[in-house]
N, C-alpha and C positions, 0 to 999 in steps of 0.2 A: 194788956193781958191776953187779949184775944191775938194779937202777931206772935208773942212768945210760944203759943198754944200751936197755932198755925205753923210755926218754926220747926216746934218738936216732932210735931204729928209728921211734916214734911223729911224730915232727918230719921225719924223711924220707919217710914216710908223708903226712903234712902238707902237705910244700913239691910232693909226687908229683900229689897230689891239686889242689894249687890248680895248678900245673903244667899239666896236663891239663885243666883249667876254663877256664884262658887259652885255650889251643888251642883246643877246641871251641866259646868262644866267638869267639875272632876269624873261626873257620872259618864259625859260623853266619852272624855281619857279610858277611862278605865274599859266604855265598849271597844276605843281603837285600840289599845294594847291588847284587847283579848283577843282582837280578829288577826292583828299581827301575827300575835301566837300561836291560832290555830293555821292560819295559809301559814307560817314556816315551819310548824309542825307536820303538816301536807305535803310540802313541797319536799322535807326529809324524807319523809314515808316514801315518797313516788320515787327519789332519787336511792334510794335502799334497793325498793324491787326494781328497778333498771340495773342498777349495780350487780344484783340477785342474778337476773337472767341476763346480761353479758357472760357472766360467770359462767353458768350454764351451757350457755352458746359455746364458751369457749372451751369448756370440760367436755365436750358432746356429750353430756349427759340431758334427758329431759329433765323439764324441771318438775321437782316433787312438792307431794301436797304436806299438810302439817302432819296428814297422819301415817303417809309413808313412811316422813324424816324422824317423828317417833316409834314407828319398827324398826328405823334403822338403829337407831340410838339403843334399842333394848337389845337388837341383835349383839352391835358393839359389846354393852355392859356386858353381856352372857358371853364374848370372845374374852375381855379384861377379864372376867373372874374366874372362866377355863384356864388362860396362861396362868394367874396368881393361885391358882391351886395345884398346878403342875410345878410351878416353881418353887411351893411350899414341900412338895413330896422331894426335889431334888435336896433339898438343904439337910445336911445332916443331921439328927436328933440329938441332944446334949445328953 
């Protein structure tokens, strides 16, 4: 009676132990795919702004800040909505 006891206690000991080996292996997994993710998310980012300023380089233009390239952008819309109001006046009225 006392070995069968001993058996079982040893076997849920066992099943406790591989138990917890799961876990902190899937736990570890899941830290290396995140830090995966973040250095290749990094490493896009950094390859973008190189990308960015070659461009630059090669437009001789300097490079702009976020809040320039949103003046420019409103500039822009305010040129589209001058032409598409000049071009509403050229269209004949029905």
């Amino acid at each position: 009676m006392a070995d069968s006891r001993e058996q079982s206690s040893a076997g849920g000991l066992v099943l406790l132990a591989g138990a917890a080996g799961a876990v902190v292996g899937a736990a570890g997994l899941a830290v290396w795919l995140l830090r995966r993710a973040e250095r290749r998310h990094l490493v896009q980012r950094q390859l973008r702004m190189l990308r960015l300023s070659r461009l630059a380089e090669a437009s001789g233009e300097p490079p702009v800040g976020r809040d320039q390239l949103h003046d420019r952008v409103q500039k822009l819309n305010q040129a589209i909505d001058e032409v598409r109001r000049q071009l509403e006046q050229l269209q004949p009225q029905p």
